[in-house]
BAVOKE-382017 format. One record per atom (N, C-alpha, C): x negated, y negated, z. Coordinates in steps of 0.2 Angstrom, whole numbers, plus 5000, padded with zeros to 4 digits. Each point is the difference from the previous one (the first is absolute). Layout:
N
XYZ;...
This chain:
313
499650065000;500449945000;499649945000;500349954994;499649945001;500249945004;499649965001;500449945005;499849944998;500449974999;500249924999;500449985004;499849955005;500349975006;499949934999;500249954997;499549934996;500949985006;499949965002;500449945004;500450045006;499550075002;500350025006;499549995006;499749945001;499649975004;500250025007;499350015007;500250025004;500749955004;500450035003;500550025003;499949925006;499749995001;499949965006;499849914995;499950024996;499949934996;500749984995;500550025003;500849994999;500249955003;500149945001;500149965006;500849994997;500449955007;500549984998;500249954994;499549965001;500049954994;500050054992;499550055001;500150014993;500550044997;500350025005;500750045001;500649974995;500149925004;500349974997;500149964994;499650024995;500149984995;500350074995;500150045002;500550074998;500749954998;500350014995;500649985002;500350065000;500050074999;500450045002;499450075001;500150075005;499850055000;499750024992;500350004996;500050034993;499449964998;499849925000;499649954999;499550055003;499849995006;499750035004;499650074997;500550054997;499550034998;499750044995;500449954993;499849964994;499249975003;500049945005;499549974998;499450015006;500150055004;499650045003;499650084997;500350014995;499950044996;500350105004;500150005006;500550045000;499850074995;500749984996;499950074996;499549974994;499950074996;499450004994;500449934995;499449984995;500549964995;500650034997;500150044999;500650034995;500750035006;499949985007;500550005005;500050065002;499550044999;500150095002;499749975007;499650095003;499849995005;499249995001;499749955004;499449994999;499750055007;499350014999;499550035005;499949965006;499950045006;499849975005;499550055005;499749985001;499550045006;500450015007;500050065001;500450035007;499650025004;499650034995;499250045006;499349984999;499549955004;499249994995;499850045002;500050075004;499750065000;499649985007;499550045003;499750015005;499449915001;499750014993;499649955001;500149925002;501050004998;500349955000;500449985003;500350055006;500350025003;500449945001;499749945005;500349915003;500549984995;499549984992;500349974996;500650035000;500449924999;500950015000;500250024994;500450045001;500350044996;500449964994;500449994994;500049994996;500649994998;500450085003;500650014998;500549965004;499749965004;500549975006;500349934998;499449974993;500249954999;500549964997;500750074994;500549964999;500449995008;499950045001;500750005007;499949925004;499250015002;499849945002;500249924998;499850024993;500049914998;500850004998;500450045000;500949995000;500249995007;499650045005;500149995006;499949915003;499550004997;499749915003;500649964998;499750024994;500849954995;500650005003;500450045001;500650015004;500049945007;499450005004;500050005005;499749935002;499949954993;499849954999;500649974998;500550044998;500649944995;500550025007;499850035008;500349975004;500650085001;499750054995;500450065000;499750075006;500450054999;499950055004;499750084997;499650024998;499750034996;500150085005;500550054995;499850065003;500150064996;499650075002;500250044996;500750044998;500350014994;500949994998;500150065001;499650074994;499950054999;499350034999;500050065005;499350044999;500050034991;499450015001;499850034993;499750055001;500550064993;499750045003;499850034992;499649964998;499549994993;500150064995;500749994998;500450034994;499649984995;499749974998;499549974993;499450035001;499650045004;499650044999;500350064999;499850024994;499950084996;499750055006;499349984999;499550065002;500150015009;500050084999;500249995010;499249995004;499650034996;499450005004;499849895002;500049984995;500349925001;500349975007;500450044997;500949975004;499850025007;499650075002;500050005008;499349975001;499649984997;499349955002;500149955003;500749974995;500149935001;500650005008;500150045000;500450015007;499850025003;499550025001;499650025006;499449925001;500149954996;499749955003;500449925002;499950015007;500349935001;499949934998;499549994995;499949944998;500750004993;500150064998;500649994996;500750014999;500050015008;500650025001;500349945003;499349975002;500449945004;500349924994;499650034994;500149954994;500749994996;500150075000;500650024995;500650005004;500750014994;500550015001;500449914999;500749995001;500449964999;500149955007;499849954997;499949925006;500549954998;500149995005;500849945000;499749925006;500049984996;499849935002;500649965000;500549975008;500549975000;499949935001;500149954997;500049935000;500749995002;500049945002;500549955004;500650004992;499849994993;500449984998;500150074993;499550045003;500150044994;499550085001;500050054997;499650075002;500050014991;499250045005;499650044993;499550055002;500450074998;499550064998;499350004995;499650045004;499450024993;499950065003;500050034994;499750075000;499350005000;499650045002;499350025000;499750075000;499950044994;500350095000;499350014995;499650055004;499550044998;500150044991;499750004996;500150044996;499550044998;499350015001;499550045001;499249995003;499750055002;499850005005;499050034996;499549975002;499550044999;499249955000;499450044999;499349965002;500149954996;499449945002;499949954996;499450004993;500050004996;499650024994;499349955003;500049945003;499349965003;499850035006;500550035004;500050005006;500050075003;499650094998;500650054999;499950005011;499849995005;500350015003;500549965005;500349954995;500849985002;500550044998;500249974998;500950024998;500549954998;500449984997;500449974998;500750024999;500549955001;500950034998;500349924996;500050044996;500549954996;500649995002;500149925001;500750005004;500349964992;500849985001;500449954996;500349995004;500049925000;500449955003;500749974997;500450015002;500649974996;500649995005;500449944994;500649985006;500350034999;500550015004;500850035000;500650005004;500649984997;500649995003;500150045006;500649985003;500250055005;500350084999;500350004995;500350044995;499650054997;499449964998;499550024996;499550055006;499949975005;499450035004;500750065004;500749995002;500250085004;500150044994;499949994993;500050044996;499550034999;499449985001;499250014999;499850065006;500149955006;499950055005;500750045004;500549984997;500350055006;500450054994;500149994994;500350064995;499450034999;499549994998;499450054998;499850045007;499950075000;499650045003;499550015002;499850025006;499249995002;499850034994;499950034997;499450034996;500650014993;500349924998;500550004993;499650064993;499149965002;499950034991;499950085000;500250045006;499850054999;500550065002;500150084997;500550025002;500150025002;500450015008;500350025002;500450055002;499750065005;500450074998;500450035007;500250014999;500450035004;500450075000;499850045007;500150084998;500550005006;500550024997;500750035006;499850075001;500250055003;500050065003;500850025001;500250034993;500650035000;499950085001;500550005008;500050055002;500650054996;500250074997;500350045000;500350045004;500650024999;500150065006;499950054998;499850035007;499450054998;500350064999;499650034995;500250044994;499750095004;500550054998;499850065003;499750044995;499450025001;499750044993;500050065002;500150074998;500050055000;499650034998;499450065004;499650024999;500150074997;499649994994;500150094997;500150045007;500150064996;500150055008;499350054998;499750035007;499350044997;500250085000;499450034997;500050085001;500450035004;499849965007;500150055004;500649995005;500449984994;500949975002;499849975007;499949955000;500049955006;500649955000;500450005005;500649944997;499649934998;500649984996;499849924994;500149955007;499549994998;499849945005;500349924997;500149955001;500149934999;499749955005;499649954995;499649965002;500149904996;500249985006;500349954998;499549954999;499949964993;499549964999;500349924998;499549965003;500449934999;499649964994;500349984992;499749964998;500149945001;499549964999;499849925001;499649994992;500549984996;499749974992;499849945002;499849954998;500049934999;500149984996;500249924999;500349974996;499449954999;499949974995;499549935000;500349974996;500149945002;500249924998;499650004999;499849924996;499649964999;500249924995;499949955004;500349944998;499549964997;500049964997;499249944997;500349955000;500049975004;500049935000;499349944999;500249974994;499549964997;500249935000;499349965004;500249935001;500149954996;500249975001;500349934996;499449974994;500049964996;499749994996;499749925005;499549995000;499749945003;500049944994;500349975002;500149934993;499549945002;499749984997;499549955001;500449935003;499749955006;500549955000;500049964995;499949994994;500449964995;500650044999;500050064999;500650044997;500449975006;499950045008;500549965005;500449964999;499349925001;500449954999;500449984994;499950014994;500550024994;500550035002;499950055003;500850035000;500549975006;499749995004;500549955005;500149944998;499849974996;500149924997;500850014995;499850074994;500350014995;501050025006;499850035004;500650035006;500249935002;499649975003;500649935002;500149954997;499849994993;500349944996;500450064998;500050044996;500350064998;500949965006;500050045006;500349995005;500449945001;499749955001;500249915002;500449984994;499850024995;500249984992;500850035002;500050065003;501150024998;500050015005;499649945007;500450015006;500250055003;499850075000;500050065002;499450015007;500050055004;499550025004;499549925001;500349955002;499549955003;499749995005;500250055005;499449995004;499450064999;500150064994;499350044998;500049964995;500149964997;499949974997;499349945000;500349975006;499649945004;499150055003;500350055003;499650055001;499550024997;499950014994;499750004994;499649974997;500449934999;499849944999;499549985006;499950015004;499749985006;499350055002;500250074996;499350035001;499649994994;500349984993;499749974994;499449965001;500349965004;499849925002;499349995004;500250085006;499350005005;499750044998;499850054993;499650004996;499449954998;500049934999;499949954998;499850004993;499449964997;499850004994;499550054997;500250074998;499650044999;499550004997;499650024999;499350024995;500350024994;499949974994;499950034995;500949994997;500349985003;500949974998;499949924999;500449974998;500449924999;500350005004;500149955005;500349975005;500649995001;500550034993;500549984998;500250035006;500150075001;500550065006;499749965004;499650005005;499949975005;500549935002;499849944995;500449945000;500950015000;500050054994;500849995000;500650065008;499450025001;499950065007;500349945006;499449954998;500349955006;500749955000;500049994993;500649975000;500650035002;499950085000;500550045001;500150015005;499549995005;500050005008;500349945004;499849934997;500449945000;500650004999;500250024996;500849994998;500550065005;499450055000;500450025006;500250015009;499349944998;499949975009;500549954999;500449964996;500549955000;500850044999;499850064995;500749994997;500450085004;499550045003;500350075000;500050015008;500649985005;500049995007;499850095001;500150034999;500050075001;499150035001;499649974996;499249995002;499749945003;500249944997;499849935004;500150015008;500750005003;500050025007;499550075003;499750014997;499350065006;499449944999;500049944998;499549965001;500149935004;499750005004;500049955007;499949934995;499849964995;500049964997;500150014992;500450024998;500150044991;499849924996;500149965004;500149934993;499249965002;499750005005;499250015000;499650054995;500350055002;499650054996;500250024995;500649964997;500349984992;499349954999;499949955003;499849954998;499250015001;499850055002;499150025000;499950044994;500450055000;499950024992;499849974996;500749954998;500249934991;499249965004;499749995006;499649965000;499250034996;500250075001;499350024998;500150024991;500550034998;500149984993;499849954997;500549925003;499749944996;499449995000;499650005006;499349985004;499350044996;500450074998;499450064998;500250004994;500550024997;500350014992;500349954997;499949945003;500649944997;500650014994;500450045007;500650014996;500649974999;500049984995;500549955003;500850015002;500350104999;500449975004;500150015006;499350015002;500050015010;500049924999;499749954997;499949935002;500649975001;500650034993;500649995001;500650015006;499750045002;500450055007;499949945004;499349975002;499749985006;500449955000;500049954994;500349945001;500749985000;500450074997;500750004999;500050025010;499550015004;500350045006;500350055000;500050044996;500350065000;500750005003;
């Protein structure tokens, strides 16, 4: 395994100032580098081996820097769902990496509550093995990604511990026990009966195969396309709202147009004024209507958040 870790600097030169300049988790880790360029999962050192033993571990640091992050916008950071690393194939892998606590304490599903809003990230091993620079470490590729509420008890609570793999199951169907009748011998002996019990088995076996993993531009597309899709014939407005709202805390991806992000937000405005059924779970919806359209016109000069602002919504 090879490593490239370019903007996963140590862990302690994280400060709060720099935190805040994230405007959303997704931001965060877009521009911390997180996952590989292409959104899969990137390598991180979990073991330097004997010689290395001190040095901090590697794998701790998405949880970390979402951790801080959470805990810097004034939020409450904890573990949502354990992981029980369905995306590793290989078992000799799969029990390495659980048998060490530096990656067990990294992984799985994190829920960060804020005052005016909540946001999961997943953090899920996908394979495990030496380092090509370094062969007495070790490395696990993790992938970071966000996910709805919806999204993560269907990630972790429908899949099975061990989803990619199959599963068997042996009943023991008893019979009633059957009388067999022995020849009779030479030397006329009476026929004897000897009563024998079968136990056949039966074998199931189920495959359960995991979900396809969509890169977050695809996420955030598809929840953009759901709640204009939605709002547009006034149907499902508050998943709709819903949608539009995790669109939006994506932010401005790598490698997309700002278009979904911006018009993400204005869906999220329109529905912090116009849709009581989401705006009432917010302690000020017409402030943080108006923090949005501010950062729209400020960052993307848009003009219809500039419109909203001045019309007062």
């Amino acid at each position: 395994m090879g490593m490239t870790l370019q903007g996963c600097n140590h862990i302690s030169n994280f400060s709060t100032d720099s935190i805040n300049k994230y405007a959303t988790p997704q931001a965060l880790i877009d521009q911390k580098k997180l996952n590989a360029s292409n959104g899969g999962a990137k390598e991180y050192v979990y073991d330097w081996g004997q010689q290395q033993k001190s040095t901090e571990p590697q794998a701790l640091y998405p949880r970390k820097y979402l951790g801080s992050y959470c805990h810097a916008k004034g939020g409450k950071f904890g573990l949502l769902y354990k992981s029980n690393l369905h995306l590793v194939k290989d078992q000799a892998q799969k029990k390495r990496l659980m048998a060490n606590g530096n990656v067990k304490q990294g992984i799985g599903a994190y829920e960060c509550v804020l005052p005016d809003e909540h946001w999961i990230v997943s953090i899920e091993p996908t394979a495990e093995g030496k380092l090509e620079s370094n062969l007495s470490a070790r490395a696990v590729s993790l992938q970071t990604r966000m996910l709805s509420a919806d999204e993560a008890h269907q990630w972790y609570k429908n899949i099975g511990g061990n989803s990619t793999e199959k599963k068997t199951t042996k009943n023991a169907v008893t019979t009633k026990n059957s009388k067999i009748e022995i020849a009779k011998e030479p030397d006329n002996k009476k026929d004897t009966e000897k009563k024998k019990e079968s136990k056949p088995t039966v074998e199931t076996s189920q495959n359960v195969t995991a979900p396809v993993v969509e890169t977050p531009q695809q996420q955030q597309l598809k929840a953009y396309v759901t709640a204009r899709r939605d709002l547009s014939k006034g149907t499902n407005k508050l998943n709709a709202c819903n949608s539009a709202q995790r669109a939006y805390n994506y932010g401005k991806l790598a490698g997309t147009n700002a278009s979904v992000y911006i018009d993400s937000g204005m869906l999220v405005a329109r529905c912090l004024t116009s849709v009581p059924a989401y705006s009432s779970r917010f302690s000020n919806p017409k402030g943080q209507a108006n923090k949005i359209l501010q950062n729209l016109a400020s960052n993307y000069n848009h003009a219809g958040a500039k419109r909203m602002l001045k019309q007062g919504q």
